[in-house]
Structure formats: structure tokens, C-alpha cells
C-alpha positions in Angstrom: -104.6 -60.9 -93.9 -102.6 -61.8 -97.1 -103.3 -65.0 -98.7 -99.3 -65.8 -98.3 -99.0 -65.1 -94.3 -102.4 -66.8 -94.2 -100.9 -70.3 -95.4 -97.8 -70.0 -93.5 -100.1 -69.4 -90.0 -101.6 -72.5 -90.7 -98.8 -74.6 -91.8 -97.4 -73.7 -88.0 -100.2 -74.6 -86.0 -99.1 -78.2 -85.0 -97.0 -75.9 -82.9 -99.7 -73.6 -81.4 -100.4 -72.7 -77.9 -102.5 -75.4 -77.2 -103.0 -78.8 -74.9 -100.1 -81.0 -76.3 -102.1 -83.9 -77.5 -103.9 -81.8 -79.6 -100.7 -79.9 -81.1 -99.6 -82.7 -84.0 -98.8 -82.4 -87.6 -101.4 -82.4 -90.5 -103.1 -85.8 -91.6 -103.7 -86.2 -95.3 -106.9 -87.4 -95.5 -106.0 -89.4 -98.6 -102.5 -90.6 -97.3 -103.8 -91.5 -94.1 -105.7 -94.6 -96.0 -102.6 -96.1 -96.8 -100.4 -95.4 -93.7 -99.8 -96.6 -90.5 -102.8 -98.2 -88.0 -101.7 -95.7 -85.6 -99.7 -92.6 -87.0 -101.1 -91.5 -90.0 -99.0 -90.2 -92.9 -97.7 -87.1 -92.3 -97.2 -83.6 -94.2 -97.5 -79.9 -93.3 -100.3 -78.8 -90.8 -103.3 -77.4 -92.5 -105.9 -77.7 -89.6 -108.7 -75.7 -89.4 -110.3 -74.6 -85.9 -114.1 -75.0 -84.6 -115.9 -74.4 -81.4 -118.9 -76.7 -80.5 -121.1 -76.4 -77.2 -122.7 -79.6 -76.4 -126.1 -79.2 -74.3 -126.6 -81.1 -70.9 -128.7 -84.2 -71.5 -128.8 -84.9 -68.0 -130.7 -82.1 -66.9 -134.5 -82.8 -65.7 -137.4 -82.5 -67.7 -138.4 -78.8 -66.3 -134.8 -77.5 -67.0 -134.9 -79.0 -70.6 -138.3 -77.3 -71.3 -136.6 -74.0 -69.2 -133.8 -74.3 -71.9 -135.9 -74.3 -74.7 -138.1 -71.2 -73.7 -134.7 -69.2 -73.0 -134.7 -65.5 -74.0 -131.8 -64.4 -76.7 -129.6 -62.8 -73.3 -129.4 -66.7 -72.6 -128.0 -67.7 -76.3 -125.8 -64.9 -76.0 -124.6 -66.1 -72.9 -123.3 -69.6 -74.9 -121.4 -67.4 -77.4 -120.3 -65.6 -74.3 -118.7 -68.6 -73.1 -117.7 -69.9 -76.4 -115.7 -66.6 -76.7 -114.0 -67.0 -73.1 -113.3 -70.7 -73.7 -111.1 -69.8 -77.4 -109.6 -67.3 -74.7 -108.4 -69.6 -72.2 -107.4 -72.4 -74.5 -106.0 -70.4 -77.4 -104.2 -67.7 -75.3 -105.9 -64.9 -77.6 -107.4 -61.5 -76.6 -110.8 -60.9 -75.2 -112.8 -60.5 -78.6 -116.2 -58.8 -79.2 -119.0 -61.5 -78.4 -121.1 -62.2 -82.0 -124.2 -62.7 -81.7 -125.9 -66.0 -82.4 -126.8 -67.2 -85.8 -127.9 -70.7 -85.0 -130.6 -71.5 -81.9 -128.6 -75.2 -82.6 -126.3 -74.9 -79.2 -125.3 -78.4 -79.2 -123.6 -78.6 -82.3 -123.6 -74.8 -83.6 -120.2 -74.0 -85.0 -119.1 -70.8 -83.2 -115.8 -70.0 -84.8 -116.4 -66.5 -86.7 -112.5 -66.0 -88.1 -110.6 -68.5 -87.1 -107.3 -67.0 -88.1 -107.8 -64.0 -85.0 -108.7 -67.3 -82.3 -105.0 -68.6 -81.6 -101.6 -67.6 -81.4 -98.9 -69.8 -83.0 -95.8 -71.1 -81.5 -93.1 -72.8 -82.7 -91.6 -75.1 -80.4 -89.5 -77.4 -82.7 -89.4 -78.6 -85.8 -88.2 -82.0 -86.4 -88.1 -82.4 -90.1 -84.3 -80.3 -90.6 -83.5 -84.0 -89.3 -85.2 -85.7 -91.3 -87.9 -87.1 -88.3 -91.0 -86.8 -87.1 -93.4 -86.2 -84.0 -95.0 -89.3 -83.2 -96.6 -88.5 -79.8 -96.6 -85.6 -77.6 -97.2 -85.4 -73.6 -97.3 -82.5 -71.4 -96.0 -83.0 -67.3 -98.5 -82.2 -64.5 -97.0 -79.1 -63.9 -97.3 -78.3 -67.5 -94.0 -76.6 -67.9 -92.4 -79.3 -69.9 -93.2 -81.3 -72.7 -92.1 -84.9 -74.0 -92.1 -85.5 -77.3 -91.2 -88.6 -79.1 -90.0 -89.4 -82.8 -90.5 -91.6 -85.4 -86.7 -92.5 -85.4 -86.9 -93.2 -81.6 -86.3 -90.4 -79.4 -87.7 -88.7 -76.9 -87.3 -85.1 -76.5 -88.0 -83.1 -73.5 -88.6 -79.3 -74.1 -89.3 -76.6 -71.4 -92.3 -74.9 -73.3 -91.7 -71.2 -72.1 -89.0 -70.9 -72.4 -88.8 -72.8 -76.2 -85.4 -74.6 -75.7 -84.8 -78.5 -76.0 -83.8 -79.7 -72.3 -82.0 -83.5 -73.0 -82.8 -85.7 -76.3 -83.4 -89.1 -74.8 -81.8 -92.4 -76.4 -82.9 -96.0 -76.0 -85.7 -97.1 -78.4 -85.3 -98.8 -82.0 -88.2 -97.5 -83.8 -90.6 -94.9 -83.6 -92.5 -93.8 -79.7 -96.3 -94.0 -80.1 -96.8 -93.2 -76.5 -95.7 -90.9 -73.5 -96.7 -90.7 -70.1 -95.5 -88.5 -66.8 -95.0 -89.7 -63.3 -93.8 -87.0 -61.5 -90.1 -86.7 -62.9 -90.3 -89.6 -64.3 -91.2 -90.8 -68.0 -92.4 -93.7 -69.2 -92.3 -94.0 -73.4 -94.0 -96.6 -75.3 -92.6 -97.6 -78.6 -92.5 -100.3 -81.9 -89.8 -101.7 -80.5 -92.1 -103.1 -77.8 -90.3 -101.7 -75.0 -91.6 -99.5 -72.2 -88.7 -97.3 -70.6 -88.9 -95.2 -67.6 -86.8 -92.4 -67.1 -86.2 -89.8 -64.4 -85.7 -86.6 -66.5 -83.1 -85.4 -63.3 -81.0 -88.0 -63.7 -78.2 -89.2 -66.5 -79.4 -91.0 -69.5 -78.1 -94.7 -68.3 -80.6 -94.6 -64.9 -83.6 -96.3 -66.6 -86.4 -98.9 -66.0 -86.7 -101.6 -69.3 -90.3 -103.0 -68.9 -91.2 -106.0 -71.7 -94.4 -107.4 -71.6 -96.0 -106.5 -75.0 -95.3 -108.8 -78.2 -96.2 -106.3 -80.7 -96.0 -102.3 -81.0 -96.9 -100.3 -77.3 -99.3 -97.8 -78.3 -101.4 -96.9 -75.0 -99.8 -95.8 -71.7 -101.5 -94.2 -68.4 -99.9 -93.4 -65.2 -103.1 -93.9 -62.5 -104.2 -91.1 -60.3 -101.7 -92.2 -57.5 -98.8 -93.1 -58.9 -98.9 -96.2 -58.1 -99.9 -98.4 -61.1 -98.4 -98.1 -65.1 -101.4 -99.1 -67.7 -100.2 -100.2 -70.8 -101.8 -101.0 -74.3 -100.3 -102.8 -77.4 -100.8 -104.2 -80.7 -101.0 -107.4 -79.5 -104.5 -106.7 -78.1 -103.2 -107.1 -74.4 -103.5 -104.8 -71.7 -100.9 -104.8 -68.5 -100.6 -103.2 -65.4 -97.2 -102.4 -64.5 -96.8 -101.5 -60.3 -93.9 -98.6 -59.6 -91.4 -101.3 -59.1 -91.1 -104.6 -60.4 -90.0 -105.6 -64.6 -93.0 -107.3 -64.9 -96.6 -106.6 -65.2 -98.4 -107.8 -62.3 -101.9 -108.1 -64.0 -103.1 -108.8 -67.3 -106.1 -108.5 -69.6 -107.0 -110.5 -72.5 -110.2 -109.5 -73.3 -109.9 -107.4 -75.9 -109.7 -108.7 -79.6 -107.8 -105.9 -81.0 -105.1 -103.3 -80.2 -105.7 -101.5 -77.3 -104.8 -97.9 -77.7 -107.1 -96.2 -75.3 -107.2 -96.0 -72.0 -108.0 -94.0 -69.0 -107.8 -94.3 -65.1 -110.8 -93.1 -62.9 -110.1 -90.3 -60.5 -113.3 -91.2 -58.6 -112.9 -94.6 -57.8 -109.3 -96.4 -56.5 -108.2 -99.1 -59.4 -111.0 -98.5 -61.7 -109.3 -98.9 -65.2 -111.0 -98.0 -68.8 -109.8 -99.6 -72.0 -111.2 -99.2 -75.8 -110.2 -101.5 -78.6 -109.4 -101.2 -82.2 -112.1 -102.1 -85.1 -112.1 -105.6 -84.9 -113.4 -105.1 -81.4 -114.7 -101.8 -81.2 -115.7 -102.5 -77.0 -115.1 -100.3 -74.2 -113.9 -102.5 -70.7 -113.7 -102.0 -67.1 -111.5 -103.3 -64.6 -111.3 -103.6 -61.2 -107.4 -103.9 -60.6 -107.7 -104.3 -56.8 -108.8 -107.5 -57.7 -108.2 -108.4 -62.0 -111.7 -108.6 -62.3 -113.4 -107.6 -65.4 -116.4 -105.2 -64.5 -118.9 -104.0 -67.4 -118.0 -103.9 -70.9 -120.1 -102.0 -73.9 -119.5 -102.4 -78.1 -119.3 -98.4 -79.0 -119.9 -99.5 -82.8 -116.6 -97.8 -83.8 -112.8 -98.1 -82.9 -112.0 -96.7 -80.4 -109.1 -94.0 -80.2 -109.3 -92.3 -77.3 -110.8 -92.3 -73.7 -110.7 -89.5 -70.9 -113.0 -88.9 -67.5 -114.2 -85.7 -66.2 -112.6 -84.2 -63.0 -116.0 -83.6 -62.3 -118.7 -85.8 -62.3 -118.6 -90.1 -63.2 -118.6 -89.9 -66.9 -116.2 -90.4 -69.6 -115.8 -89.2 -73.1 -114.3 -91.5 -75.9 -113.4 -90.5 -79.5 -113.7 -93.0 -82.1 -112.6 -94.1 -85.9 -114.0 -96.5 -88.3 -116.8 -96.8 -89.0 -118.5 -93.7 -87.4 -116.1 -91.0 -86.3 -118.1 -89.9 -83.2 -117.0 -88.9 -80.3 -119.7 -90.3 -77.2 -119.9 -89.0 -73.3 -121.2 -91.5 -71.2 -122.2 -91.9 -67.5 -120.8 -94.3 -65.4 -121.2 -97.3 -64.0 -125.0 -97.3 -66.1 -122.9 -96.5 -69.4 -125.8 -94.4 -70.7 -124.6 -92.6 -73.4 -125.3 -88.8 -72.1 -124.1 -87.2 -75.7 -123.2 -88.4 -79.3 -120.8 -85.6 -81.0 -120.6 -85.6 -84.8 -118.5 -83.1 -87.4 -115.6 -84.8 -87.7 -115.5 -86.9 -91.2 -112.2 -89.0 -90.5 -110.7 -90.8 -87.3 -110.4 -89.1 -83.9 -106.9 -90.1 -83.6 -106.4 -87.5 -80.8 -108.0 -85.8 -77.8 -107.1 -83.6 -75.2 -109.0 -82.1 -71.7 -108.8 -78.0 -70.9 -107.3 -77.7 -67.4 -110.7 -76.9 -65.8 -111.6 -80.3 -66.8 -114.9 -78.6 -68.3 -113.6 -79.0 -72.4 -112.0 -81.5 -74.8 -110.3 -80.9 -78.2 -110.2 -83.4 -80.9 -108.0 -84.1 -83.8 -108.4 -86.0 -86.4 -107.6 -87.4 -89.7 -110.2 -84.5 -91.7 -107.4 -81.9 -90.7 -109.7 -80.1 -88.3 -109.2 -79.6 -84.2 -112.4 -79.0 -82.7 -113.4 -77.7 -79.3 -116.4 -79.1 -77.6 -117.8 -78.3 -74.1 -119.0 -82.0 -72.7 -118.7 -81.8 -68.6 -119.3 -79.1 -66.2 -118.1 -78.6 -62.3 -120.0 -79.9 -59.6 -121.1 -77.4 -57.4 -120.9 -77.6 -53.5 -119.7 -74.1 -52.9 -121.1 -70.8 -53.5 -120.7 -69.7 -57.3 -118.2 -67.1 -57.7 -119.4 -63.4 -58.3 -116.9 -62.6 -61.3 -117.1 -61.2 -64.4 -115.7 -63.9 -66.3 -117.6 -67.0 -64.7 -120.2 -67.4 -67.3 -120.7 -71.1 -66.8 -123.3 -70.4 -64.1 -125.2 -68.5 -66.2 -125.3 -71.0 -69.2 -125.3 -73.9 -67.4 
């Protein structure tokens, strides 16, 4: 590969097959410093790609001392799966597995030529407009993707087919956040307005919610529907039901802005928020009721929050001062794992499908895959070729 095509593959892979969140525009780690609390400075994408597989802490002591006596065949199974996950995630060919170099499996890099690993897309380029991807969102179905600008807009593109669907007016500065419900829309933006659109309908059918004093830069639709979480600048955090103009709860709690936040899928109106580096906490709510349920300092700011499908833990990535990204079990808050490579803020993350691994992006121009939470297992394990996770795991 010549050094020429090699730059111009990487200058394209904010557009790569990959989970949306994930897919965003270089960050200069110098110009970052001076630009915006939220979106960094922005210039052409130069990231670079690495695999990570993060042991289970949780396991008992007799499968931890099992783990560390495993033959090579069981190593080789981690590169296995390390090979089948850039697979799924990256849409590449089945490669030749490697074999091991590092008996390190949490936080071995398994990447061997990144440049074979991914296959690059272009979905749209923003800049012949002079604007600039600000957040990205991908629908349940994930056939469509909502992306908003600096200068306000949000753009809904079907993904296979690589054609720009409607351009959606309404906001007067840039969109920080998107979330689906459904058909419907909701977009966060500077302007501190929340609007909700039905992506079937004309342009002028919308929901205006203003709650937020400062910039919206957090938004999550929960697991039924029913309930609209939203995070601002102002350090507040409302819940928004599927009807009324007003928030019908809010949280106070927080001492800084509140950008991430995350429903649980295991338990009805559980709510997780993380706040910004003056507060650096991670909160739970009980919205059934409005009542404030555990709380933890992470030691960082915190950018991002996600649970697994699978079992009661979450996973939050984090910025100044440490960078990490932690798992931890709930409602104990144990911290299960404690991820480190990347050397700047975790502004993004993203969960595979499966539920089983995250990416991360962040301001040191690197995405990284990590494999944090595995399935539970009622049923009998599935006799195919490609279903290594029982083998590893």
C-alpha cells in the first residue's frame, strides 16, 4: 500500500462502516485544548484502530487460577475472537488468525495491519458547505442515520443506500445531541431547544421542548418509549414524558454539565447520569418516584455511560483528569474493570449490536475496541463454527 492511498484511507474513516457514534471527524490533540467543552476542534480524520480484550474479573477464584494455567489453544482462542469481532464490526474479510505475542489478554493490542481491518465509506461530507458533523445517531433499525451540524441541521441519511433523505431546519446553533424514538427524533442543541420530529411527516409537525438554560448536550430515549432524559450545560438533568412541553421531573444534583446518561434495560425508571470535571460523580435515579438512589465520584469527567444488554453493569468513559474508561456492577458499584490506552478525553463511545463490545473515541485520534460484557447464558450454547465466545469465555 502506497504511502499516498494510505493517507487518503485514513483521512476517510470518520465515514467508515462502523457504529455511528464512533464514526466522527479527527480531534487535534493540540486544538482540542483550546476548543469547545464539548466538540472539539475539528480537522481531517487521522484515527488509528486497536483491539483490546478485557478479562472477566468477576469470575471465581478456581476459574481465575483455570485462566492463568490455560494452554496456548486457549490464547489463540482470544485472537480467535479478536479476529471475528474486527469482522463483525468492521465489515472486513475472515483473516488468517496471528498468533499471540503478548500472554497480557486484558489490555494486549491485537491489531496486526490496521489498514486490511475496515472498509471505508463515505457517507457525506459536510465541509463543501462549509459545516460540520457535530453528533451522529443511528435508528433501532439501523437503516438510517441522523446527523446534526454545527450550523444547525439535522440530516437524515438512509446508510445503504448512501443518499440524504430530508435536511431538517429549526435550530440556531450547532446540535450536540440526537436521539430515536421510533420515527421520531428528538435533537438537542446550543440554542437550548429540544425538538422532536417524526421523520414521515412535513417539516412544520414538531414538538419545541425548553427546559434547559444553557447548551443541551445529553439526550436518551428510555427502553419503553415512554420517558425523554435530557442533559445540559446548566448542570440540570430533565425528564421529559411523550407528551407534555414540560419536563415533569428534575435533578439538581449534579454540579456540572451533564452530558452522560444512560437508561437501564433491567430495571423500569432506573436512570444513570455522569457529570463534567467539576463534579466528576456518577447518579442514580429512581424516576417512578424522583428519588435520588446511589451516587459514586469516578475521579474523572465523565463523557459517556452505556449498560450491557446482558448482565447489571455499566461502562463509562471518562476525560480529565484520567482518561479511563471503568465497567462497574450494579447496584454495589464495584468497579469490575479499569481500561487505560487512551491518552486524551473519551468524548465518544459506542456498543456492538450483540451488546458484548464497545468502541471508544477520543481526543488522541485513536478508536479502540474493547470486549467488557459477555451474554448470559440460560440456553444451550450454540454448536457453530463461528461462536468462539464459549470457548474464551
Amino acid at each position: 500500500m502506497d504511502q499516498e492511498y494510505e493517507r487518503r484511507l485514513l483521512r476517510q474513516i470518520n465515514h467508515q462502516n462502523l457504529p455511528a457514534e464512533a464514526r466522527l471527524t479527527k480531534v487535534s490533540p493540540v486544538s482540542v485544548k483550546s476548543g469547545d467543552r464539548f466538540i472539539p476542534t475539528r480537522a481531517g480524520s487521522n484515527w488509528s484502530i486497536n483491539f483490546h480484550y478485557a478479562n472477566e474479573n468477576c469470575r471465581s477464584p478456581s476459574q481465575n487460577h483455570k485462566a492463568k494455567d490455560a494452554t496456548s489453544d486457549s490464547s489463540k482462542d482470544a485472537v480467535a475472537y479478536a479476529a471475528l469481532l474486527r469482522n463483525e464490526l468492521l465489515g472486513a474479510g475472515i483473516e488468517t488468525v496471528p498468533d499471540p505475542h503478548t500472554e497480557d489478554r486484558r489490555h494486549a493490542v491485537l491489531s496486526q495491519d490496521s489498514h486490511s481491518l475496515f472498509r471505508v465509506t463515505r457517507l457525506c461530507d459536510l465541509s463543501v458547505d462549509g459545516d460540520s458533523v457535530t453528533s451522529v445517531c443511528w435508528n433501532e433499525r439501523g437503516s438510517l442515520v441522523a446527523v446534526g451540524t454545527h450550523k444547525g441541521y439535522v440530516q437524515v441519511w438512509d446508510a445503504a443506500g448512501g443518499r440524504k433523505l430530508t435536511s431538517l431546519e429549526g435550530h440556531s446553533a450547532r446540535v450536540g445531541a440526537l436521539a430515536w424514538n421510533g420515527e421520531q427524533l428528538s435533537s438537542g442543541s446550543r440554542d437550548r431547544v429540544i425538538l422532536q420530529r417524526d421523520v414521515r411527516t412535513p417539516p412544520s409537525a414538531e414538538r419545541r421542548l425548553q427546559g434547559h438554560r444553557q447548551e443541551v448536550c445529553g439526550l436518551k430515549w428510555s427502553p419503553d418509549h415512554q420517558h425523554l432524559a435530557s442533559g445540559g450545560n446548566d448542570n440540570k438533568l430533565l425528564v421529559w414524558n411523550s407528551s407534555s412541553l414540560l419536563p415533569v421531573q428534575q435533578y439538581s444534583d449534579h454540579l456540572a454539565a451533564v452530558k452522560a446518561i444512560a437508561w437501564s434495560p433491567h430495571q423500569h425508571g432506573l436512570l444513570a447520569s455522569g457529570g463534567g470535571t467539576a463534579d466528576r460523580c456518577l447518579r442514580f435515579w429512581n424516576t417512578l418516584t424522583g428519588q435520588a438512589l446511589q451516587s459514586t465520584d469516578t475521579g474523572s469527567q465523565v463523557c459517556n455511560l452505556a449498560w450491557s444488554k446482558h448482565a447489571n453493569e455499566l461502562v463509562s468513559t471518562h476525560g480529565y483528569s484520567q482518561n479511563q474508561i471503568l465497567v462497574w456492577k450494579y447496584p454495589s458499584l464495584t468497579q469490575v474493570a479499569k481500561l487505560t490506552g487512551h491518552s486524551y478525553r473519551v468524548l465518544y463511545l459506542a456498543v456492538s449490536p450483540d451488546g458484548e463490545a464497545i468502541v471508544t473515541g477520543a481526543g488522541d485520534e485513536t478508536l479502540r475496541f474493547w470486549n467488557v460484557f459477555s451474554k448470559t447464558r440460560c440456553t444451550k450454547e450454540s454448536k457453530s463454527v463461528l461462536n468462539l465466545f464459549t470457548r474464551i469465555r
